[in-house]
PyMOL Python script that loads the backbone (N, CA, C, O; Angstrom):
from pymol import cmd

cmd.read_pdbstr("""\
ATOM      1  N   UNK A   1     160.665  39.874 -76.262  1.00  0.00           N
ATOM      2  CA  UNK A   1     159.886  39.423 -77.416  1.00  0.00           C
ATOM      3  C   UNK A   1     160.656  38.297 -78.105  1.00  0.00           C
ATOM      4  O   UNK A   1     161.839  38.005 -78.280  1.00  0.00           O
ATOM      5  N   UNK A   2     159.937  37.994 -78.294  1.00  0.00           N
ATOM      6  CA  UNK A   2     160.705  36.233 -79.040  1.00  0.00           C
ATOM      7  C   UNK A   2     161.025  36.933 -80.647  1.00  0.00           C
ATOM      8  O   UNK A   2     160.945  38.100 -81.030  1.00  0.00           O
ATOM      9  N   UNK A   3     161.370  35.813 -81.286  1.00  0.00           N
ATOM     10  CA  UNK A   3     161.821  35.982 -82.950  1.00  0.00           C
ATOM     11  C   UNK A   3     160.678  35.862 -84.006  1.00  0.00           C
ATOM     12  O   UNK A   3     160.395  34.830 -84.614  1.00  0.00           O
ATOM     13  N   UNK A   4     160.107  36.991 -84.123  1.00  0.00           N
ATOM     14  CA  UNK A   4     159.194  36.708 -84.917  1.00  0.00           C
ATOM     15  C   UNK A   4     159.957  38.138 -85.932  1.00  0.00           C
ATOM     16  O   UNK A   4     160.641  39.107 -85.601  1.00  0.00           O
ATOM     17  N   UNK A   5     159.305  37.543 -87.541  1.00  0.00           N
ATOM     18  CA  UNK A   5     159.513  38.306 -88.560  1.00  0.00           C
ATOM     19  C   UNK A   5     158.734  39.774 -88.872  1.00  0.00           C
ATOM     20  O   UNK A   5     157.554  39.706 -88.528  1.00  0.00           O
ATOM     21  N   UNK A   6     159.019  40.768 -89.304  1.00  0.00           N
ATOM     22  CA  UNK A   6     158.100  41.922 -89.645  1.00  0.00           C
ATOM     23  C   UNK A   6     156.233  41.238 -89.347  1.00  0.00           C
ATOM     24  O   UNK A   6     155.431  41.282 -88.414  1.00  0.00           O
ATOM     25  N   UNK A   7     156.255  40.555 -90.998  1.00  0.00           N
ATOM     26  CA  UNK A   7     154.652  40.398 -90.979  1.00  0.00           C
ATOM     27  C   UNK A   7     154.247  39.639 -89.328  1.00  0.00           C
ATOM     28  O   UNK A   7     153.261  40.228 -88.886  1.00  0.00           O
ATOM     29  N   UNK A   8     154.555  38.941 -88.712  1.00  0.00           N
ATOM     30  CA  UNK A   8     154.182  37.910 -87.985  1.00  0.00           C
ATOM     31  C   UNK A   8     154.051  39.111 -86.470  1.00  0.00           C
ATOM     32  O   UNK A   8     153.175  38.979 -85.616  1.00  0.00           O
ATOM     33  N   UNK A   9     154.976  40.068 -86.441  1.00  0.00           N
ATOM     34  CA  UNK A   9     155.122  40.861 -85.480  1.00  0.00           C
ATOM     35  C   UNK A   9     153.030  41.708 -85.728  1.00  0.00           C
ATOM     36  O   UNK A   9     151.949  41.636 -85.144  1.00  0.00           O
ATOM     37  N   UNK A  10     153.882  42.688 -87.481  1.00  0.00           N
ATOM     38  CA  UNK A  10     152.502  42.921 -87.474  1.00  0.00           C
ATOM     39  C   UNK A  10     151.155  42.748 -87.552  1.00  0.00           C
ATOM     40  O   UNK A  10     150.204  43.528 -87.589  1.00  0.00           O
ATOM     41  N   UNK A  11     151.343  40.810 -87.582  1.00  0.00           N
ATOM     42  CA  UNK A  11     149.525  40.767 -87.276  1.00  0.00           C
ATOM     43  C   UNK A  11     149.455  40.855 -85.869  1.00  0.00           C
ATOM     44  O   UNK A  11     148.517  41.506 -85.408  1.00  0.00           O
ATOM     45  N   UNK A  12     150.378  40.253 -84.981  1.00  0.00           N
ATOM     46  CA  UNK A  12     149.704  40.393 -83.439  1.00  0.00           C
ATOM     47  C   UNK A  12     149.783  41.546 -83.339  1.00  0.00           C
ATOM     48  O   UNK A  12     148.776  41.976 -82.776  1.00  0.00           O
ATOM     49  N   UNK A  13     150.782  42.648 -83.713  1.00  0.00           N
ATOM     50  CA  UNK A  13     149.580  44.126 -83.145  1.00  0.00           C
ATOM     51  C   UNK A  13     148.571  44.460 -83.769  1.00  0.00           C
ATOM     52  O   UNK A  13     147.907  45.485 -83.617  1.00  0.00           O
ATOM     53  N   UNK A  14     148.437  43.743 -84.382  1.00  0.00           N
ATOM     54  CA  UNK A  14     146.823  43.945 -85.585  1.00  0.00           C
ATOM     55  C   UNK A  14     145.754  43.085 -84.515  1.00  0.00           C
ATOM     56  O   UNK A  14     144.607  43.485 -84.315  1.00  0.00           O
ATOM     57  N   UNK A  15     146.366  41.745 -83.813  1.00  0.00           N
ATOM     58  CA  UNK A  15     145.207  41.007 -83.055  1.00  0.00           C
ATOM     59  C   UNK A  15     145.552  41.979 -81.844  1.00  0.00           C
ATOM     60  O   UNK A  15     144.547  42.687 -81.782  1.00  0.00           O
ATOM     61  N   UNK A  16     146.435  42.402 -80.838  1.00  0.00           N
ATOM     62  CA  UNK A  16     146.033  43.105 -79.519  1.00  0.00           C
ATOM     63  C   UNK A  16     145.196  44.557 -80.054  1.00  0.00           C
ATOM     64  O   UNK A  16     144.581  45.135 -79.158  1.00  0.00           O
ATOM     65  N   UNK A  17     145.145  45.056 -81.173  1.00  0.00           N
ATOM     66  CA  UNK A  17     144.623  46.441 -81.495  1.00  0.00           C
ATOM     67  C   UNK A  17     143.114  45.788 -81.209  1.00  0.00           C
ATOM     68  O   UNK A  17     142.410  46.040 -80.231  1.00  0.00           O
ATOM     69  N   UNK A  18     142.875  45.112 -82.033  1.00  0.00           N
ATOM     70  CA  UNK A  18     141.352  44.113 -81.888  1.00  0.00           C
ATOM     71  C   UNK A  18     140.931  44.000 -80.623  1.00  0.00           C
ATOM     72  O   UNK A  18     139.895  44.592 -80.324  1.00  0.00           O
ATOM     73  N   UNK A  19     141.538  43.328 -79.751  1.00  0.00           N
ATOM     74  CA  UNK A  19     141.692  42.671 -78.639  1.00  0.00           C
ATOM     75  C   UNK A  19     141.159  43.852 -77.468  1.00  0.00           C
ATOM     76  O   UNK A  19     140.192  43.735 -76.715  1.00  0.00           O
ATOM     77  N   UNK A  20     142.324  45.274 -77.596  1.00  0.00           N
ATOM     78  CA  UNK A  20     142.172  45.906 -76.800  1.00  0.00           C
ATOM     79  C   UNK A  20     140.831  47.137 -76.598  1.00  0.00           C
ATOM     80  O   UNK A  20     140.301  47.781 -75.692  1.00  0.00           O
ATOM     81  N   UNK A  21     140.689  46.887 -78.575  1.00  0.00           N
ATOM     82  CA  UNK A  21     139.474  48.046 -78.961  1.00  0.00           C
ATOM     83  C   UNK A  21     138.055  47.449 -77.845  1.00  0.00           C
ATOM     84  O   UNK A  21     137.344  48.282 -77.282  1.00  0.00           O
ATOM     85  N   UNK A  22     137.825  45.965 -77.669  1.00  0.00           N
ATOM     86  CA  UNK A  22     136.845  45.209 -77.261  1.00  0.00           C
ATOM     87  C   UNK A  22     136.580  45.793 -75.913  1.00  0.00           C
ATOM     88  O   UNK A  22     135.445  46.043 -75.508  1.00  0.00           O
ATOM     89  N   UNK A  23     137.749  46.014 -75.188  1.00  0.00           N
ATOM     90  CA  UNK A  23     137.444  46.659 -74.033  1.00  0.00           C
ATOM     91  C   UNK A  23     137.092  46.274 -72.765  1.00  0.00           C
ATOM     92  O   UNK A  23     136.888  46.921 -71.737  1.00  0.00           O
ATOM     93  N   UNK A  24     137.045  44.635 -73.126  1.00  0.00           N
ATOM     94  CA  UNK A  24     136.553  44.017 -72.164  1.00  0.00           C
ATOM     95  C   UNK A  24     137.419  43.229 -70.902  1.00  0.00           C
ATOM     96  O   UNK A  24     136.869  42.664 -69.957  1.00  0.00           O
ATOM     97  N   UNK A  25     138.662  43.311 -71.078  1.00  0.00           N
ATOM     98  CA  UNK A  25     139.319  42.952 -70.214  1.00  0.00           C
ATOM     99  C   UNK A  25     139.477  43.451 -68.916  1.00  0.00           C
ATOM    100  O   UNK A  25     138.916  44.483 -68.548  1.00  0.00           O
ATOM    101  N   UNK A  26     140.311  42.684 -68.099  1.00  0.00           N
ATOM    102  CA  UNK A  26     140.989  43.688 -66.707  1.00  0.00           C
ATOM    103  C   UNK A  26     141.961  44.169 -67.121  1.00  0.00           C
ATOM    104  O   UNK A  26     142.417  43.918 -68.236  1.00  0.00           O
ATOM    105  N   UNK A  27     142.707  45.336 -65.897  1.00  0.00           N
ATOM    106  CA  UNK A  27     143.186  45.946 -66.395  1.00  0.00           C
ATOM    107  C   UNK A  27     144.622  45.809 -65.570  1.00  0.00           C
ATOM    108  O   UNK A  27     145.320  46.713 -65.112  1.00  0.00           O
ATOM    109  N   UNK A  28     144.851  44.193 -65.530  1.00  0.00           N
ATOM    110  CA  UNK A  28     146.275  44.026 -65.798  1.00  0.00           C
ATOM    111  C   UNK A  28     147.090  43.890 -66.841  1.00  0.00           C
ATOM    112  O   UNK A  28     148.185  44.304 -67.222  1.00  0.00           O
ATOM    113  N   UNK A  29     145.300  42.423 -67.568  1.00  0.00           N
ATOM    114  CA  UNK A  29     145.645  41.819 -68.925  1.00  0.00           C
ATOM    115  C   UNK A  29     145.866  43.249 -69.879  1.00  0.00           C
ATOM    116  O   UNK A  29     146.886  43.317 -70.565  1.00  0.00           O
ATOM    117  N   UNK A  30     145.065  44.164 -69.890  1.00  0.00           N
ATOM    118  CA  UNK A  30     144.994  45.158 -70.944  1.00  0.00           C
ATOM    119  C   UNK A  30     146.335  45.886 -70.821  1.00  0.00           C
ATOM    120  O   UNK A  30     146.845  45.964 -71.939  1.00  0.00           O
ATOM    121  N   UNK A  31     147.185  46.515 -69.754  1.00  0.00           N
ATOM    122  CA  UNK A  31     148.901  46.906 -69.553  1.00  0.00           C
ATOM    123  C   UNK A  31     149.268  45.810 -70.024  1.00  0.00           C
ATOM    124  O   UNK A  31     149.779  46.130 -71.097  1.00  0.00           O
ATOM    125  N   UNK A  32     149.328  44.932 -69.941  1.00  0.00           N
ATOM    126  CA  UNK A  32     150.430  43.354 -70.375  1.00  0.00           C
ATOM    127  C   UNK A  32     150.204  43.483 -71.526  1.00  0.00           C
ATOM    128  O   UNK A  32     151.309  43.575 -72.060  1.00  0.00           O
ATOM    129  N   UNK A  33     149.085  43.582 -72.614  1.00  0.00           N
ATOM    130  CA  UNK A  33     148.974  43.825 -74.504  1.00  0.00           C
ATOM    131  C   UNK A  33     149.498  44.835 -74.506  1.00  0.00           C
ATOM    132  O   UNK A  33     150.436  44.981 -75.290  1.00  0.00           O
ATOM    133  N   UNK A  34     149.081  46.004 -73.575  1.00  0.00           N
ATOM    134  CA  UNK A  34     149.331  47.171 -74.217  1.00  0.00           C
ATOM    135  C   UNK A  34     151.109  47.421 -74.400  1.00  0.00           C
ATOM    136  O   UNK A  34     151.723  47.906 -75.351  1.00  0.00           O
ATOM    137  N   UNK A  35     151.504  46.994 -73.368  1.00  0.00           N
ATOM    138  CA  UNK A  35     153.093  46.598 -73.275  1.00  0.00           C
ATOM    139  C   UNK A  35     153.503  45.323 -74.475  1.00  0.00           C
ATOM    140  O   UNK A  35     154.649  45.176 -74.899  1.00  0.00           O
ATOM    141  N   UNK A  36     152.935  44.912 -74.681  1.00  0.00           N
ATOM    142  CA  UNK A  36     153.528  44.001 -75.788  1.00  0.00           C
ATOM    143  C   UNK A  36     152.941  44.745 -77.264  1.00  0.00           C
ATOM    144  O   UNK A  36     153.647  44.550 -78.253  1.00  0.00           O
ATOM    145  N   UNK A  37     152.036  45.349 -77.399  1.00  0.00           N
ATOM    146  CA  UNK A  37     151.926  45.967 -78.354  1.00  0.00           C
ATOM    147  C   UNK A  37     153.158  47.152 -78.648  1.00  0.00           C
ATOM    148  O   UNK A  37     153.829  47.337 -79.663  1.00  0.00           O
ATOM    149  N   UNK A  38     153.160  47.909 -77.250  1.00  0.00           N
ATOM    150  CA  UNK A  38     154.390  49.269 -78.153  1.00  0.00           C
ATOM    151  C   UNK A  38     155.592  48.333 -78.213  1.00  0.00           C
ATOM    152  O   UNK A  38     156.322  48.449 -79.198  1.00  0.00           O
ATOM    153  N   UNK A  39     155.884  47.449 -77.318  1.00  0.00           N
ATOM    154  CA  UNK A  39     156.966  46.281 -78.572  1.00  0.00           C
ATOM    155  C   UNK A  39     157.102  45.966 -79.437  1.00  0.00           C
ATOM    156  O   UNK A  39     158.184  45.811 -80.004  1.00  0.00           O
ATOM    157  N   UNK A  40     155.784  45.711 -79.939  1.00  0.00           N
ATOM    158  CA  UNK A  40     155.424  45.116 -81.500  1.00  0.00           C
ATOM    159  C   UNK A  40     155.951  45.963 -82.508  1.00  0.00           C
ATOM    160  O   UNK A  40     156.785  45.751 -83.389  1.00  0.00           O
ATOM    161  N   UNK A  41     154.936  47.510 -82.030  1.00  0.00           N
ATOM    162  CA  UNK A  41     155.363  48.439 -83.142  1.00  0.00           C
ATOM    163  C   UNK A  41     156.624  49.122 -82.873  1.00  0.00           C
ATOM    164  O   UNK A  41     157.254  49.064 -83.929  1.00  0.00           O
ATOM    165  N   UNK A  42     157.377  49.801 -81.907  1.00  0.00           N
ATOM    166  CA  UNK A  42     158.902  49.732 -81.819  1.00  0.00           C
ATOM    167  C   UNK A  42     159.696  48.893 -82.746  1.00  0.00           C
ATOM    168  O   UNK A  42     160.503  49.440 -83.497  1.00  0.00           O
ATOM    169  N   UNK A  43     159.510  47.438 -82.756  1.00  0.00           N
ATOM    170  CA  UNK A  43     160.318  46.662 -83.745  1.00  0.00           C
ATOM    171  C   UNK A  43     159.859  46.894 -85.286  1.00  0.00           C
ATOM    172  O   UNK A  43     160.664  46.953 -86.216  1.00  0.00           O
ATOM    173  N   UNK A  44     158.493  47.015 -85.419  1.00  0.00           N
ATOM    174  CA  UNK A  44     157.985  47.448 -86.696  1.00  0.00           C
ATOM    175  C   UNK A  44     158.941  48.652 -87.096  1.00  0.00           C
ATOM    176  O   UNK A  44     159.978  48.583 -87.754  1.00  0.00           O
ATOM    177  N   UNK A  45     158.469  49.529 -86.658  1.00  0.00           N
ATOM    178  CA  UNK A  45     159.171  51.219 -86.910  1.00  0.00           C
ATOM    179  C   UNK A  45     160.418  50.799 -87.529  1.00  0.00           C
ATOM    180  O   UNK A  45     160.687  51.052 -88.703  1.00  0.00           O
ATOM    181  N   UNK A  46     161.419  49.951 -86.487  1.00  0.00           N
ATOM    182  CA  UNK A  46     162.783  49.723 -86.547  1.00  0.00           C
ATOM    183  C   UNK A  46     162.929  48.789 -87.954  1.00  0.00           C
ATOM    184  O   UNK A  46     163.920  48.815 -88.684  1.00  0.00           O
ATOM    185  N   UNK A  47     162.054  48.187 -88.114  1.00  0.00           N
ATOM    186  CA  UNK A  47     162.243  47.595 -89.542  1.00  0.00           C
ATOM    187  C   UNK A  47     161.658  48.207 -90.748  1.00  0.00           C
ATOM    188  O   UNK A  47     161.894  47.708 -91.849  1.00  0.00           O
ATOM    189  N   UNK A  48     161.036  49.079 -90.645  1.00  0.00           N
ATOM    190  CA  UNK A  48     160.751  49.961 -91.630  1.00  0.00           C
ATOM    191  C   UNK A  48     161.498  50.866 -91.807  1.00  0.00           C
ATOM    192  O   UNK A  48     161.458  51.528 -92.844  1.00  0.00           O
ATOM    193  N   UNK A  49     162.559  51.158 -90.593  1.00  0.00           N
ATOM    194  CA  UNK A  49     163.306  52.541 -90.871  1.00  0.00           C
ATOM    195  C   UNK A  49     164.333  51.495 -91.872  1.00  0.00           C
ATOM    196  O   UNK A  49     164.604  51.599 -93.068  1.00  0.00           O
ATOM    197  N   UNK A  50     164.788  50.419 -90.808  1.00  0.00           N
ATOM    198  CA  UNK A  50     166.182  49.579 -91.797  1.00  0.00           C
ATOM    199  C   UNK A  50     165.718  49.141 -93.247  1.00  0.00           C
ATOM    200  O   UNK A  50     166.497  48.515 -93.966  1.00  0.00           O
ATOM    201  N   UNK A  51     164.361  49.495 -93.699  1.00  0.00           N
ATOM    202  CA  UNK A  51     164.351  48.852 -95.246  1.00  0.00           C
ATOM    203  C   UNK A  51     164.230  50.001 -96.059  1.00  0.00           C
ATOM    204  O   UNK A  51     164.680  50.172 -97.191  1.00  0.00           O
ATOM    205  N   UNK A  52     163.694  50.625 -95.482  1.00  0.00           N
ATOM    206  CA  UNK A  52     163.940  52.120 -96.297  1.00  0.00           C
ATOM    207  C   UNK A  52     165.302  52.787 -96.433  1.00  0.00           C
ATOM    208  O   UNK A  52     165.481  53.596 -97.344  1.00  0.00           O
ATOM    209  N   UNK A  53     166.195  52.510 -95.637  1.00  0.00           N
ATOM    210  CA  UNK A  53     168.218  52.945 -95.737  1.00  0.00           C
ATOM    211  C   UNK A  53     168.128  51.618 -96.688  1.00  0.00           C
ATOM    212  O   UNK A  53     169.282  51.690 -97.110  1.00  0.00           O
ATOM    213  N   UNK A  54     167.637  50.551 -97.280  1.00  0.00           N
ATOM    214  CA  UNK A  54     167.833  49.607 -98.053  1.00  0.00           C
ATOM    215  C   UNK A  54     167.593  50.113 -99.049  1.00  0.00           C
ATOM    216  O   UNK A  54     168.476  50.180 -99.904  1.00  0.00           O
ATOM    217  N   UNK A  55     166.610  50.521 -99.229  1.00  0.00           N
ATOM    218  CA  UNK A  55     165.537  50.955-100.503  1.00  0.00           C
ATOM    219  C   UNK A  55     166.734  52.062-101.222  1.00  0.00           C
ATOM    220  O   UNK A  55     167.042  52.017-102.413  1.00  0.00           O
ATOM    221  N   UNK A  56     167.074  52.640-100.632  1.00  0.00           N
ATOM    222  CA  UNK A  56     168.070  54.181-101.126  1.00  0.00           C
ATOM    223  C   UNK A  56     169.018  53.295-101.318  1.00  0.00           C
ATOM    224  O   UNK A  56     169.558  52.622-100.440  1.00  0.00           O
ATOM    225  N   UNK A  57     169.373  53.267-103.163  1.00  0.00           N
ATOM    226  CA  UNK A  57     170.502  51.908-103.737  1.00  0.00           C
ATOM    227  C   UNK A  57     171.115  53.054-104.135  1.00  0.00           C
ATOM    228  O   UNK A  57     170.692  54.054-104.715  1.00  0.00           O
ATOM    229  N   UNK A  58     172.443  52.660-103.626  1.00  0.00           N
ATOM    230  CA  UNK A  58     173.799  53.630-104.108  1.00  0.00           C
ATOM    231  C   UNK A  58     174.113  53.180-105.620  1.00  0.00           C
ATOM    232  O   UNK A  58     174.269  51.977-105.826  1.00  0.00           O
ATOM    233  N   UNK A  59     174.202  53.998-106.578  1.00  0.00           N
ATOM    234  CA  UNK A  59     174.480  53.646-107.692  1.00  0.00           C
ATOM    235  C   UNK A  59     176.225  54.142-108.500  1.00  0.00           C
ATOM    236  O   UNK A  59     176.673  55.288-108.544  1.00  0.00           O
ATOM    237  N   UNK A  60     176.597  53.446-108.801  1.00  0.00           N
ATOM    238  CA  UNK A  60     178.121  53.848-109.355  1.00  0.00           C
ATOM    239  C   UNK A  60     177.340  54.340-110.506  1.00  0.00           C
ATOM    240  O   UNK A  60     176.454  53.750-111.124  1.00  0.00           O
ATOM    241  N   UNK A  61     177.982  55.917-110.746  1.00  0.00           N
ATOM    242  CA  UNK A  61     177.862  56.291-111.709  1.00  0.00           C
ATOM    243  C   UNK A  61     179.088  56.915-112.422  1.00  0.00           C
ATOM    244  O   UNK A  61     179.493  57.906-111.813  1.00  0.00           O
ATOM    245  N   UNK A  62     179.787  56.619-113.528  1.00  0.00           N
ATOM    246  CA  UNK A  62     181.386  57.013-114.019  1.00  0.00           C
ATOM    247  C   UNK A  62     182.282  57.337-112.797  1.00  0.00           C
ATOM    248  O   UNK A  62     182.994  58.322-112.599  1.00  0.00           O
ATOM    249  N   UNK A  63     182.050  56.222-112.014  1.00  0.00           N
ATOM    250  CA  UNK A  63     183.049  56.844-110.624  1.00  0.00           C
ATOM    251  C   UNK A  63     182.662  57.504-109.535  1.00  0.00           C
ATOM    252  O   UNK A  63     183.313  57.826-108.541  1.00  0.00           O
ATOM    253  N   UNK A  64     181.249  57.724-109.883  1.00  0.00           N
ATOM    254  CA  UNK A  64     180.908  58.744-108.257  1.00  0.00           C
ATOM    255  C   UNK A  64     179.229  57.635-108.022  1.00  0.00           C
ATOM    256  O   UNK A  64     178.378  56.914-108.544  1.00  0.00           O
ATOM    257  N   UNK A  65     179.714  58.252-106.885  1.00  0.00           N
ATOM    258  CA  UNK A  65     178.769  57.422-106.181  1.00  0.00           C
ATOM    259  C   UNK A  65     177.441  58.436-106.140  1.00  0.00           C
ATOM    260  O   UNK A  65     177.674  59.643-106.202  1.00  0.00           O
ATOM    261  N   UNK A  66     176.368  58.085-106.060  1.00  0.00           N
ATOM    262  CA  UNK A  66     175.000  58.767-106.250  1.00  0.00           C
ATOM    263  C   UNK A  66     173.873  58.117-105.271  1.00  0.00           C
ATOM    264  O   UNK A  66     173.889  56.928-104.951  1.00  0.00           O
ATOM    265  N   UNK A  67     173.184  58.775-104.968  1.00  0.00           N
ATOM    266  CA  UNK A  67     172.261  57.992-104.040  1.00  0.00           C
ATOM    267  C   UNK A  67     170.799  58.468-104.585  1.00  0.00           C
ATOM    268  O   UNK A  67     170.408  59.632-104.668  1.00  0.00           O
ATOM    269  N   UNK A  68     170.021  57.175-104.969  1.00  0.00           N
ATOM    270  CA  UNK A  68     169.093  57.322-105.673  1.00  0.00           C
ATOM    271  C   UNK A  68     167.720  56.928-104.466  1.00  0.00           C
ATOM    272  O   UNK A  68     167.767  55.800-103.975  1.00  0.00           O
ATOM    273  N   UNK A  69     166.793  57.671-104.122  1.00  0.00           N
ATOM    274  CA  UNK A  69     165.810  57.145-103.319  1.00  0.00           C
ATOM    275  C   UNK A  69     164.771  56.628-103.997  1.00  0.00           C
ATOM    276  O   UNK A  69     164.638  56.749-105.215  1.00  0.00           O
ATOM    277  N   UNK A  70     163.749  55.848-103.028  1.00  0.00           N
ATOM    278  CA  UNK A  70     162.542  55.228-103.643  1.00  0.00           C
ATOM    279  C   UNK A  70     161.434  55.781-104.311  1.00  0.00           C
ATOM    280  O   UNK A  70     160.781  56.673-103.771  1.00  0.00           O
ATOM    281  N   UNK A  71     161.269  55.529-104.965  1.00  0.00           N
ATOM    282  CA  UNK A  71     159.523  56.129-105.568  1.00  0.00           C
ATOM    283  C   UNK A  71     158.739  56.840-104.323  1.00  0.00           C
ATOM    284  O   UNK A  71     158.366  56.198-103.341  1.00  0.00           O
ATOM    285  N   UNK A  72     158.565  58.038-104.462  1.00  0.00           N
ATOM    286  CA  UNK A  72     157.514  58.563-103.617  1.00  0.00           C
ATOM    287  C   UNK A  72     158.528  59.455-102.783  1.00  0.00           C
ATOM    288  O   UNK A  72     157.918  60.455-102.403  1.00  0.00           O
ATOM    289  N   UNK A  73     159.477  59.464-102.476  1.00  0.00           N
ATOM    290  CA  UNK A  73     160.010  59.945-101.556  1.00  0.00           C
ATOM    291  C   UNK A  73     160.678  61.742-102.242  1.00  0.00           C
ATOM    292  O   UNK A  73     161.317  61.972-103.268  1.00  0.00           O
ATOM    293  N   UNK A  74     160.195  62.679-101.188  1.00  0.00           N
ATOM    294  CA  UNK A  74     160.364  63.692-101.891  1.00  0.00           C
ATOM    295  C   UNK A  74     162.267  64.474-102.410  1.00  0.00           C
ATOM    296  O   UNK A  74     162.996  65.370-101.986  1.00  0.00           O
ATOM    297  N   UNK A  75     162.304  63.562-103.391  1.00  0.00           N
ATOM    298  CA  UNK A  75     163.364  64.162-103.767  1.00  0.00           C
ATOM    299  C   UNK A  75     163.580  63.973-105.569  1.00  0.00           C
ATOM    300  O   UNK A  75     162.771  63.278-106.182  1.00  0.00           O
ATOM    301  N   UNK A  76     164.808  64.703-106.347  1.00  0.00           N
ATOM    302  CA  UNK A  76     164.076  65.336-107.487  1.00  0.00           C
ATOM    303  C   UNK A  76     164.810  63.960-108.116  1.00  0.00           C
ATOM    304  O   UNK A  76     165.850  63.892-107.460  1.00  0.00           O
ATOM    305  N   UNK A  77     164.798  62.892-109.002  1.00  0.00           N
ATOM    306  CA  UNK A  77     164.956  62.211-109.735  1.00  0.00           C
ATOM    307  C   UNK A  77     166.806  62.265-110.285  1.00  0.00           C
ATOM    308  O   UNK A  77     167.067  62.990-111.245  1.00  0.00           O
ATOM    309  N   UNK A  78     167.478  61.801-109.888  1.00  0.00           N
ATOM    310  CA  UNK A  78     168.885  62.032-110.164  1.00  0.00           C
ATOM    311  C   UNK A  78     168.966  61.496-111.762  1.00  0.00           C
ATOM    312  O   UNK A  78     170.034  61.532-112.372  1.00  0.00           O
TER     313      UNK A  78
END
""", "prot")
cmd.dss("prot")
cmd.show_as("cartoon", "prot")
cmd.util.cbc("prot")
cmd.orient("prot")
């Protein structure tokens, strides 16, 4: 897969999802998306997991370190 960014990754699996729902292809072309699609989202996943370990901001608090998670995430408000 070449260098493309989060969004740019996720519109082309947004265009092969399109693409493949149509149904109309052969069924080499349709393995060749479908293979570049679980690429797509593999790298997605992988950048959603790395922004979410972002999202969880370590906070100095009088010397100790604390780990505060994002909105929504089930844990109790430090």
């Amino acid at each position: 897969m070449n260098e493309m960014d989060f969004e740019s990754s996720l519109k082309r699996l947004d265009e092969i999802v399109n693409i493949l729902q149509q149904g109309n292809l052969g069924l080499e072309k349709t393995v060749s998306l479908f293979e570049e699609g679980i690429g797509l989202s593999n790298y997605c996943r992988d950048e959603l997991m790395k922004t979410r370990m972002r999202v969880n901001v370590l906070i100095n608090d009088n010397g100790e370190i604390k780990e505060m998670g994002y909105k929504g995430e089930d844990r109790e408000e430090p």
